[in-house]
PyMOL Python script that loads the backbone (N, CA, C, O; Angstrom):
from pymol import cmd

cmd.read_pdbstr("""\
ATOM      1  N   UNK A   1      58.492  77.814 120.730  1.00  0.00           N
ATOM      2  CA  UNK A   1      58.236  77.154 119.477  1.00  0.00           C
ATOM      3  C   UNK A   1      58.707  75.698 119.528  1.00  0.00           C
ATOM      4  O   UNK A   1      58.083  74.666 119.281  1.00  0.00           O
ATOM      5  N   UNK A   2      60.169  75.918 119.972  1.00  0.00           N
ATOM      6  CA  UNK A   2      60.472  74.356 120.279  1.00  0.00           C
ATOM      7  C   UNK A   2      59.222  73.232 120.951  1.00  0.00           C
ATOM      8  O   UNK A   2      58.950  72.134 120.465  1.00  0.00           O
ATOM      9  N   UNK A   3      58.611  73.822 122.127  1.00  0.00           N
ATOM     10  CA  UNK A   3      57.775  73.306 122.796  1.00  0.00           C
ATOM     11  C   UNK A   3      56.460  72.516 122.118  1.00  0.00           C
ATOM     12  O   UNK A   3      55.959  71.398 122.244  1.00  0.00           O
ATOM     13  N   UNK A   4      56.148  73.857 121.238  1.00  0.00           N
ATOM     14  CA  UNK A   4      54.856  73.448 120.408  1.00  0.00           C
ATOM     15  C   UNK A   4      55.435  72.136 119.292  1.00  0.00           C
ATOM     16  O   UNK A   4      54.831  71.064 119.335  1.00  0.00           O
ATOM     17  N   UNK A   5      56.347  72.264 118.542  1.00  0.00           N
ATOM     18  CA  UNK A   5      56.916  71.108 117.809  1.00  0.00           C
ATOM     19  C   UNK A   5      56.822  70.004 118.326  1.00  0.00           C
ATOM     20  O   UNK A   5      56.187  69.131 117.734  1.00  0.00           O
ATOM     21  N   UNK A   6      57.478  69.719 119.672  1.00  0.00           N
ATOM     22  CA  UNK A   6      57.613  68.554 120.516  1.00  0.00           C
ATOM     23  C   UNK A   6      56.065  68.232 120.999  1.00  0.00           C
ATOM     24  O   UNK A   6      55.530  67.139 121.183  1.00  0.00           O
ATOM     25  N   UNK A   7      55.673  69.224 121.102  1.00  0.00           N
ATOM     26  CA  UNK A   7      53.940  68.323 121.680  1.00  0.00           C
ATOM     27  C   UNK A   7      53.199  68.246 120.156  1.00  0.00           C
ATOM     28  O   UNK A   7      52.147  67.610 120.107  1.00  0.00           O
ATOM     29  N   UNK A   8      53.597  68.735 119.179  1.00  0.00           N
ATOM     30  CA  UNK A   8      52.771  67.957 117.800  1.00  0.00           C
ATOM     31  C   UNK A   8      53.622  66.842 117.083  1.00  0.00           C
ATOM     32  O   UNK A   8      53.492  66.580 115.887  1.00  0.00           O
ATOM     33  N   UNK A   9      54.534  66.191 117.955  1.00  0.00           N
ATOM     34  CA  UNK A   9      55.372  65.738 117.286  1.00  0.00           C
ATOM     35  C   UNK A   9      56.546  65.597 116.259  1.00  0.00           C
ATOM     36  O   UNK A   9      57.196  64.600 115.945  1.00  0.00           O
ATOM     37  N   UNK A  10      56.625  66.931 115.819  1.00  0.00           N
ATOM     38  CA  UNK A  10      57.004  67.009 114.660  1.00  0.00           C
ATOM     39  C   UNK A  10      58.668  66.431 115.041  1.00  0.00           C
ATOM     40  O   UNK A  10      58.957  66.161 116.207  1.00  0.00           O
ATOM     41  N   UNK A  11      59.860  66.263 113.717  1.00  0.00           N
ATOM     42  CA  UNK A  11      60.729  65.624 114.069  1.00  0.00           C
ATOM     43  C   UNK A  11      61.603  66.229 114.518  1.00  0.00           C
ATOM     44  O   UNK A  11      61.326  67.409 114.304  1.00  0.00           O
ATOM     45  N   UNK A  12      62.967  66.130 115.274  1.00  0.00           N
ATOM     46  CA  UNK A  12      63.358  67.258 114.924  1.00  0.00           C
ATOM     47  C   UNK A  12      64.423  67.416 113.482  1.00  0.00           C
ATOM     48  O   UNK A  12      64.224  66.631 112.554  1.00  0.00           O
ATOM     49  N   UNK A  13      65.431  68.361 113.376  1.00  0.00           N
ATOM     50  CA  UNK A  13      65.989  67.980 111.852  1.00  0.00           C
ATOM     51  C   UNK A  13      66.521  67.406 111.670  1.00  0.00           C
ATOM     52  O   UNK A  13      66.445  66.848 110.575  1.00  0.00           O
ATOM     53  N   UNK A  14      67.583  67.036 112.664  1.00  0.00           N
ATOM     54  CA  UNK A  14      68.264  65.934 112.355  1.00  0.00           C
ATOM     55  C   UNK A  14      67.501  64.672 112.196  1.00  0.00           C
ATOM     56  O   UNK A  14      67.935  63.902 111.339  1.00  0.00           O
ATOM     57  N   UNK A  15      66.536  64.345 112.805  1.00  0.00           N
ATOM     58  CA  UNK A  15      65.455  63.038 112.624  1.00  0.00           C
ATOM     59  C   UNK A  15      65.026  63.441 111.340  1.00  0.00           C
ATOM     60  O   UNK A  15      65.149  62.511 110.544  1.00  0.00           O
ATOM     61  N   UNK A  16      64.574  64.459 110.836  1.00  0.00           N
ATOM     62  CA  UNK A  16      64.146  65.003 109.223  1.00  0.00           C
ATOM     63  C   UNK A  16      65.256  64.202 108.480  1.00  0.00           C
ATOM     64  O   UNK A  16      65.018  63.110 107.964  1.00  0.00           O
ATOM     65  N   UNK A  17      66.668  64.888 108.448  1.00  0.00           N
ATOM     66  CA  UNK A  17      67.613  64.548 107.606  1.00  0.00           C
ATOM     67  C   UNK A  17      67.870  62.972 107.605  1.00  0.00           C
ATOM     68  O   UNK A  17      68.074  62.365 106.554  1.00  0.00           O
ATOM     69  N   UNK A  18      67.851  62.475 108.606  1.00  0.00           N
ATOM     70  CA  UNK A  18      68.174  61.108 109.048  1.00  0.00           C
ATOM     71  C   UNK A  18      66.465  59.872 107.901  1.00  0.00           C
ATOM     72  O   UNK A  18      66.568  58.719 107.484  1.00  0.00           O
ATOM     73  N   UNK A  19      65.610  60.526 107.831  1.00  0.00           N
ATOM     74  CA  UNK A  19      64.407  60.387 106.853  1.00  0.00           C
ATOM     75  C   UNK A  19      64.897  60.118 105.518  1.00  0.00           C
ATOM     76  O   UNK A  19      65.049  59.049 104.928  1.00  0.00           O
ATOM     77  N   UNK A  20      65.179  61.673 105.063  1.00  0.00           N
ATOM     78  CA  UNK A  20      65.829  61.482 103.930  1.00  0.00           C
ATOM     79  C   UNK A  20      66.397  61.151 103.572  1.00  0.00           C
ATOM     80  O   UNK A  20      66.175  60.683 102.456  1.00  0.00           O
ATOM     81  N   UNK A  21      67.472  61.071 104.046  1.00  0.00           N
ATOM     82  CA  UNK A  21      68.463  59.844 103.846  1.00  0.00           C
ATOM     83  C   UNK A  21      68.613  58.234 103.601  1.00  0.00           C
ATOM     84  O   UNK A  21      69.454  57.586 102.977  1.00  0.00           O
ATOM     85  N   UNK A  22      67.446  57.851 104.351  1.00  0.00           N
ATOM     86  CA  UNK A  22      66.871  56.546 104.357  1.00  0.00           C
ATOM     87  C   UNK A  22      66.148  56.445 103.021  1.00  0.00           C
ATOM     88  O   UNK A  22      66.224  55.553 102.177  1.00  0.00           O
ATOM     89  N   UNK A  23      65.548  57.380 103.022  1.00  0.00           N
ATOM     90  CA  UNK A  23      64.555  57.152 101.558  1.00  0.00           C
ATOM     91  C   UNK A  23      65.936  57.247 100.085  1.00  0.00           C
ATOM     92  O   UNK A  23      65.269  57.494  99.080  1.00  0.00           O
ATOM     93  N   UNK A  24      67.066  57.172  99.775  1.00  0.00           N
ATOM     94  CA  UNK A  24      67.888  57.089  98.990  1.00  0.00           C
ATOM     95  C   UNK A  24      67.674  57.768  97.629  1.00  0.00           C
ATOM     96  O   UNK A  24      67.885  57.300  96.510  1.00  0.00           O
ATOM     97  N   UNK A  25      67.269  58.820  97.933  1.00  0.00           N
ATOM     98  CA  UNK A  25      66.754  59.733  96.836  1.00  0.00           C
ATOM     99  C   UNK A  25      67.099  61.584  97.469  1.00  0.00           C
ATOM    100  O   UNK A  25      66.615  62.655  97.103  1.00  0.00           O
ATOM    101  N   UNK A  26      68.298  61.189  98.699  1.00  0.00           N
ATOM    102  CA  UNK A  26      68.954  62.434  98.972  1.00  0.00           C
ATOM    103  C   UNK A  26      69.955  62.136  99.653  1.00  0.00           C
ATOM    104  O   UNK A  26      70.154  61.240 100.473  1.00  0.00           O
ATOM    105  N   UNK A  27      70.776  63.211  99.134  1.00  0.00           N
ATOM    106  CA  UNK A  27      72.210  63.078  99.326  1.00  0.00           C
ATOM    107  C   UNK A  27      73.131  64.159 100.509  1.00  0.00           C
ATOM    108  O   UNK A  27      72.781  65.338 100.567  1.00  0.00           O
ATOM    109  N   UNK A  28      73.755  63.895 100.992  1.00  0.00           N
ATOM    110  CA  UNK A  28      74.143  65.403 101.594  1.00  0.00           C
ATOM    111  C   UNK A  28      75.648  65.085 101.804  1.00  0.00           C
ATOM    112  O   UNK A  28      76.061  64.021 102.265  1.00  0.00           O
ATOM    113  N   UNK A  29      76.459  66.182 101.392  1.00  0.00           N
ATOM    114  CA  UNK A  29      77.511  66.306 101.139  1.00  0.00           C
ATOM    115  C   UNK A  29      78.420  67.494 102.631  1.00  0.00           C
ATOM    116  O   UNK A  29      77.854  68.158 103.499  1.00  0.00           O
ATOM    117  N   UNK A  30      79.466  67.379 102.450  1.00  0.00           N
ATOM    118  CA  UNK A  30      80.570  68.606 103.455  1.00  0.00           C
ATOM    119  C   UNK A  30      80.797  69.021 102.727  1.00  0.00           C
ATOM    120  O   UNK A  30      80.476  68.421 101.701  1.00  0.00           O
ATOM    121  N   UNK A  31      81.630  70.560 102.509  1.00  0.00           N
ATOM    122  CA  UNK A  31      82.495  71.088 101.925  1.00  0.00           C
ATOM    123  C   UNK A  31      83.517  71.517 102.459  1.00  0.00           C
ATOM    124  O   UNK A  31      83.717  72.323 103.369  1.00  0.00           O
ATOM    125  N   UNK A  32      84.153  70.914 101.820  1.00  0.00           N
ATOM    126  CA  UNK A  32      86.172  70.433 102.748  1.00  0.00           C
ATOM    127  C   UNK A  32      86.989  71.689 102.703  1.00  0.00           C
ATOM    128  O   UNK A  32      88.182  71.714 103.003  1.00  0.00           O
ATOM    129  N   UNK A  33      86.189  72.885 102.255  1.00  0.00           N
ATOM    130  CA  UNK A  33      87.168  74.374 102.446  1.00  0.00           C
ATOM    131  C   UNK A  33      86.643  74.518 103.731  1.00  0.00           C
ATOM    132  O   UNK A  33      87.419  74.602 104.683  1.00  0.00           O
ATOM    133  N   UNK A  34      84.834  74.577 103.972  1.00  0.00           N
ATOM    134  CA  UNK A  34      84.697  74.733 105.117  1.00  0.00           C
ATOM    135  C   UNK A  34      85.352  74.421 106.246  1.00  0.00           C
ATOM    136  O   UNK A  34      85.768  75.226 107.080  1.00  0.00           O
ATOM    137  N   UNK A  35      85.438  73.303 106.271  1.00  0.00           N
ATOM    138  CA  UNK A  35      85.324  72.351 106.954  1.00  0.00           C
ATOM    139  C   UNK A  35      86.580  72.265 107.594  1.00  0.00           C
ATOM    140  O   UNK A  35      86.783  71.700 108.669  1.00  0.00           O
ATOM    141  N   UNK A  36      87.773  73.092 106.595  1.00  0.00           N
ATOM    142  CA  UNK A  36      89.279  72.972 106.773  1.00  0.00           C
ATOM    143  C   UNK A  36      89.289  75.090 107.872  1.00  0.00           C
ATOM    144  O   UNK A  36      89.918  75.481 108.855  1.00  0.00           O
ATOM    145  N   UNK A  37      88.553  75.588 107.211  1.00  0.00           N
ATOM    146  CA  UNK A  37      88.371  76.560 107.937  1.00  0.00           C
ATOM    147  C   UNK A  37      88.128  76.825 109.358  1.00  0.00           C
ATOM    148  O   UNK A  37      88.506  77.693 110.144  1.00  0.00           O
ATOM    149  N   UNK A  38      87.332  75.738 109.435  1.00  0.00           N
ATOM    150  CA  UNK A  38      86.498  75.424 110.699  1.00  0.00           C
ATOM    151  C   UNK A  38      87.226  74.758 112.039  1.00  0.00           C
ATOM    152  O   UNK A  38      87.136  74.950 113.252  1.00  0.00           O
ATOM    153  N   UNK A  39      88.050  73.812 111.116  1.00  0.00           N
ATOM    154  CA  UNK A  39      88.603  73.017 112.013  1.00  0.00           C
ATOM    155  C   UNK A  39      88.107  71.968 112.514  1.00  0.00           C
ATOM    156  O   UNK A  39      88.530  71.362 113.498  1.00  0.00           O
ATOM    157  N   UNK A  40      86.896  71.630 111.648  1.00  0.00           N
ATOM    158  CA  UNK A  40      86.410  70.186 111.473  1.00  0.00           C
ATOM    159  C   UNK A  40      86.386  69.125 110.835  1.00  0.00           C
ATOM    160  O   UNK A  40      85.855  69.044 109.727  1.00  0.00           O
ATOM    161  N   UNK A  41      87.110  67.879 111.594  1.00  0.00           N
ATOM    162  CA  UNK A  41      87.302  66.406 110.843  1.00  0.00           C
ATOM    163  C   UNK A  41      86.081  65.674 110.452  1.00  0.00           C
ATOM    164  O   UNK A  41      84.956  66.140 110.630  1.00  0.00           O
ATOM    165  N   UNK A  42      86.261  64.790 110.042  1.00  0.00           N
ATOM    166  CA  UNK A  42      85.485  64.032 109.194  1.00  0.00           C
ATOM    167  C   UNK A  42      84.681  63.287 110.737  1.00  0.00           C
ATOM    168  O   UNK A  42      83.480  63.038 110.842  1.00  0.00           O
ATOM    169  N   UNK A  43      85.604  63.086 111.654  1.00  0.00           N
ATOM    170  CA  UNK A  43      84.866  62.271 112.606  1.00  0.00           C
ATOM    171  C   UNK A  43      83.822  63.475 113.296  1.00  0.00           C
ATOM    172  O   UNK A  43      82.823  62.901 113.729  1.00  0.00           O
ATOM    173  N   UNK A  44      83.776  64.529 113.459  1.00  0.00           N
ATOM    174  CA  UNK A  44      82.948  66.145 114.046  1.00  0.00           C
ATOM    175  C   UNK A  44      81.500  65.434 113.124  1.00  0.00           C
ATOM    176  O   UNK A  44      80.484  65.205 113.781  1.00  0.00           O
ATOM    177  N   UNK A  45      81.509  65.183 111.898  1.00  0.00           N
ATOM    178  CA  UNK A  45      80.241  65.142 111.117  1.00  0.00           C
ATOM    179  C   UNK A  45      79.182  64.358 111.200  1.00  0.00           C
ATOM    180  O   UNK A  45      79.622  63.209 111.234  1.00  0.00           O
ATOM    181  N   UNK A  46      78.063  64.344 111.250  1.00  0.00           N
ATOM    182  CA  UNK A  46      76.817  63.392 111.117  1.00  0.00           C
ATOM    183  C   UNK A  46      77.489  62.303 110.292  1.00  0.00           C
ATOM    184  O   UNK A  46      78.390  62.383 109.457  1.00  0.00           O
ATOM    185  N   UNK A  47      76.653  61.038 110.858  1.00  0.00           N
ATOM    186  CA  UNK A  47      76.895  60.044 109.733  1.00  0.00           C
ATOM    187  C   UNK A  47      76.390  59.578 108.507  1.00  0.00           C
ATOM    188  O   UNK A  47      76.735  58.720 107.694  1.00  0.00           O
ATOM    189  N   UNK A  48      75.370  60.485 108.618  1.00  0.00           N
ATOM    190  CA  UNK A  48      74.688  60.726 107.086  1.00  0.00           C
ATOM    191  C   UNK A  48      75.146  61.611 105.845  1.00  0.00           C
ATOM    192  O   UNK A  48      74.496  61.836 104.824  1.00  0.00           O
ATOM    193  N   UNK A  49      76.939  62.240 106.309  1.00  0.00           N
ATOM    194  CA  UNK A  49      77.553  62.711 105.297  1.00  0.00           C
ATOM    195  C   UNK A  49      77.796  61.562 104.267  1.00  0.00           C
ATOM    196  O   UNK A  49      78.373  60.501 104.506  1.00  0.00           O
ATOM    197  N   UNK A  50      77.085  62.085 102.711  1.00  0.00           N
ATOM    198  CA  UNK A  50      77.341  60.931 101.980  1.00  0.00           C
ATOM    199  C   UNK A  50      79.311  61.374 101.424  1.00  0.00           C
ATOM    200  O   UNK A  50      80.046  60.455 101.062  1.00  0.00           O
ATOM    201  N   UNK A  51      79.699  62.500 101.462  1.00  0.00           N
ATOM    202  CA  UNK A  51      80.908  62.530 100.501  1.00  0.00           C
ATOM    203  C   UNK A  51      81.403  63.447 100.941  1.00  0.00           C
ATOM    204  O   UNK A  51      80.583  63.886 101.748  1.00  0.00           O
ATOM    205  N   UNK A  52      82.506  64.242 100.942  1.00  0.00           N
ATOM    206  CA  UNK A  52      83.485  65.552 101.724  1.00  0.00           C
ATOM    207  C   UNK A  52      83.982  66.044 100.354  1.00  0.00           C
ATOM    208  O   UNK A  52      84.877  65.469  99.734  1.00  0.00           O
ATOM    209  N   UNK A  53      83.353  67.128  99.930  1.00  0.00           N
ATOM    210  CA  UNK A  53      83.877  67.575  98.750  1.00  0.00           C
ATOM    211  C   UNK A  53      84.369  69.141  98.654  1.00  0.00           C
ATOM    212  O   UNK A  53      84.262  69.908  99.611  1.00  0.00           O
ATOM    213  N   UNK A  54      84.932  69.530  97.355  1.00  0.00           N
ATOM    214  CA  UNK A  54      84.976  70.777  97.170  1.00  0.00           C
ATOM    215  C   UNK A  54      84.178  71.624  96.514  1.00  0.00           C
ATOM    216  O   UNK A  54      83.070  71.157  96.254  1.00  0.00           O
ATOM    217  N   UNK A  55      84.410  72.864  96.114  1.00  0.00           N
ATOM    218  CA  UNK A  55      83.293  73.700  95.367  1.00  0.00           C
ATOM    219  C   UNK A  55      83.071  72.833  93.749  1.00  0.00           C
ATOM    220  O   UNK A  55      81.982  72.536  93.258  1.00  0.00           O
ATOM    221  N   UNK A  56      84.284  72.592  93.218  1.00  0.00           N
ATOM    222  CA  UNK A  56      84.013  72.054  91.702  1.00  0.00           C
ATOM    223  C   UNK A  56      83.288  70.913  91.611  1.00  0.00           C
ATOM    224  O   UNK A  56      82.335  70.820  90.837  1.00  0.00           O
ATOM    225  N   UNK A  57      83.681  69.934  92.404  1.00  0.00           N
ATOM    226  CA  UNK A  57      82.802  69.029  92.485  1.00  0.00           C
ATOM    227  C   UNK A  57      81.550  69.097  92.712  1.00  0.00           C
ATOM    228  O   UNK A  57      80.728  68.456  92.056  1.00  0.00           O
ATOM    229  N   UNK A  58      81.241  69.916  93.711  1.00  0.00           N
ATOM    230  CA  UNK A  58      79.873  70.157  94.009  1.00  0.00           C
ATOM    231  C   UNK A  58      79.245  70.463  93.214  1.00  0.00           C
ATOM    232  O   UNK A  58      78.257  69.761  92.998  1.00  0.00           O
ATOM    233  N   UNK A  59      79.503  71.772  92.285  1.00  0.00           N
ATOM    234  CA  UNK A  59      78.883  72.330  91.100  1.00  0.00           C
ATOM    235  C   UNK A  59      78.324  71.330  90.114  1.00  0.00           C
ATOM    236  O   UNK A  59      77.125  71.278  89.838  1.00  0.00           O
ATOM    237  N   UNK A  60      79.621  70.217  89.385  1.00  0.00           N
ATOM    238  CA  UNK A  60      79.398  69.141  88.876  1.00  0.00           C
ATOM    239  C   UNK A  60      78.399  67.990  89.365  1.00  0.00           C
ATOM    240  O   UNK A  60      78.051  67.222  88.469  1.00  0.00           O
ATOM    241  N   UNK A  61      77.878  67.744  90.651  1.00  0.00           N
ATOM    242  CA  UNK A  61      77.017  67.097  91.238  1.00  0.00           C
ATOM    243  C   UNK A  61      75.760  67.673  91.310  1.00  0.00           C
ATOM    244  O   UNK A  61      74.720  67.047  91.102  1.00  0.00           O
ATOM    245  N   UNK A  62      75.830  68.958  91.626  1.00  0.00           N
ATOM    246  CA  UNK A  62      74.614  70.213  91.369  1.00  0.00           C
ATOM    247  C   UNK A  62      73.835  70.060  89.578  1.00  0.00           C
ATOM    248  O   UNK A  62      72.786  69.618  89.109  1.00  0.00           O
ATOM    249  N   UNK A  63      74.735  70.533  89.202  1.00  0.00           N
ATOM    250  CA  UNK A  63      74.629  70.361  87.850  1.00  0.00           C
ATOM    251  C   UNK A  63      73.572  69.071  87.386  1.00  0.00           C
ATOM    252  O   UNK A  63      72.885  69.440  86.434  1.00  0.00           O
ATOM    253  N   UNK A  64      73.314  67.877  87.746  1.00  0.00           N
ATOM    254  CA  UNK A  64      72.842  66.733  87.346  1.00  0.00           C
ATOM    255  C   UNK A  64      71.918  66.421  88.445  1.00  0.00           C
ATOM    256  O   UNK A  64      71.272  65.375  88.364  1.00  0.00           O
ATOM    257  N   UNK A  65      71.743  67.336  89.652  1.00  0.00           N
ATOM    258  CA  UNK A  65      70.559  66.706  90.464  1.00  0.00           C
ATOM    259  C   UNK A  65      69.094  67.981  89.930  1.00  0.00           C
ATOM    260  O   UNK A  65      69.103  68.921  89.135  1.00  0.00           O
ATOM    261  N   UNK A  66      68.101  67.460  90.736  1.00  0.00           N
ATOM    262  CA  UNK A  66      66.829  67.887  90.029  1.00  0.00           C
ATOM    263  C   UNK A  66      66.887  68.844  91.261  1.00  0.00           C
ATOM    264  O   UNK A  66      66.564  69.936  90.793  1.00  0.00           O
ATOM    265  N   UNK A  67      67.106  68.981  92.450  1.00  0.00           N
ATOM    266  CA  UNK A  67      66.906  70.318  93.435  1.00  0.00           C
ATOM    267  C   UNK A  67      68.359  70.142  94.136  1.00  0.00           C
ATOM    268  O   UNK A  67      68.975  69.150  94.527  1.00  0.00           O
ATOM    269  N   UNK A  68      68.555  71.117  94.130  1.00  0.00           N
ATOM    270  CA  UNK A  68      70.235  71.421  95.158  1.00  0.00           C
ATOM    271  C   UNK A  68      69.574  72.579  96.053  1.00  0.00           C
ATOM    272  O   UNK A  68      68.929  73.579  95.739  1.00  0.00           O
ATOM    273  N   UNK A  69      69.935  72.119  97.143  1.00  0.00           N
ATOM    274  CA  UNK A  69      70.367  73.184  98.547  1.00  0.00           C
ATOM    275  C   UNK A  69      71.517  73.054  98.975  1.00  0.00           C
ATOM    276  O   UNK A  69      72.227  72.052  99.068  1.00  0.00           O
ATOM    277  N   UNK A  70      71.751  74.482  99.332  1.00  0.00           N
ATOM    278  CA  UNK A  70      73.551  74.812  99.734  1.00  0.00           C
ATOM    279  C   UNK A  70      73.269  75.656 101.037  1.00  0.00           C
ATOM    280  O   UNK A  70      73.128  76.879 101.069  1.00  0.00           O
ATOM    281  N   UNK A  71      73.209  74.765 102.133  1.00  0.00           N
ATOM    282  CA  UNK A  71      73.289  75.402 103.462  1.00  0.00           C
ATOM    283  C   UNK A  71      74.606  75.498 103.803  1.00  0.00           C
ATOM    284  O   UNK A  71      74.931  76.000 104.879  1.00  0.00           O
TER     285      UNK A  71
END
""", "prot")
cmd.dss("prot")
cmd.show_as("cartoon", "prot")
cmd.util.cbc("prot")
cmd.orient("prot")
């Protein structure tokens, strides 16, 4: 499948996310329980993390956007 993607071009996701991001009409966040679970710093992350937050916050940011995904 990978194969077929790469010969139609398609992006891959991180080139997706790296899109959206540019277009300033999406946001993408960490979540710092994870993240503390995990054992991953802030420097481990893409640089298209816009913010390192927690669950409340998130909710509160959720709350006021028009589509939320929680991968």
């Amino acid at each position: 499948m990978k194969k077929n993607l790469q010969r139609m071009k398609y992006p891959t996701p991180y080139e997706m996310l790296k899109r959206l991001k540019q277009s300033a009409l999406f946001k993408i966040y960490a979540c710092s329980p994870s993240m503390e679970m995990f054992g991953i710093k802030r420097a481990d992350l893409i640089p298209e993390i816009e913010e390192i937050v927690g669950a409340a916050t998130f909710l509160g940011i959720a709350a006021e956007a028009e589509v939320t995904m929680f991968i």
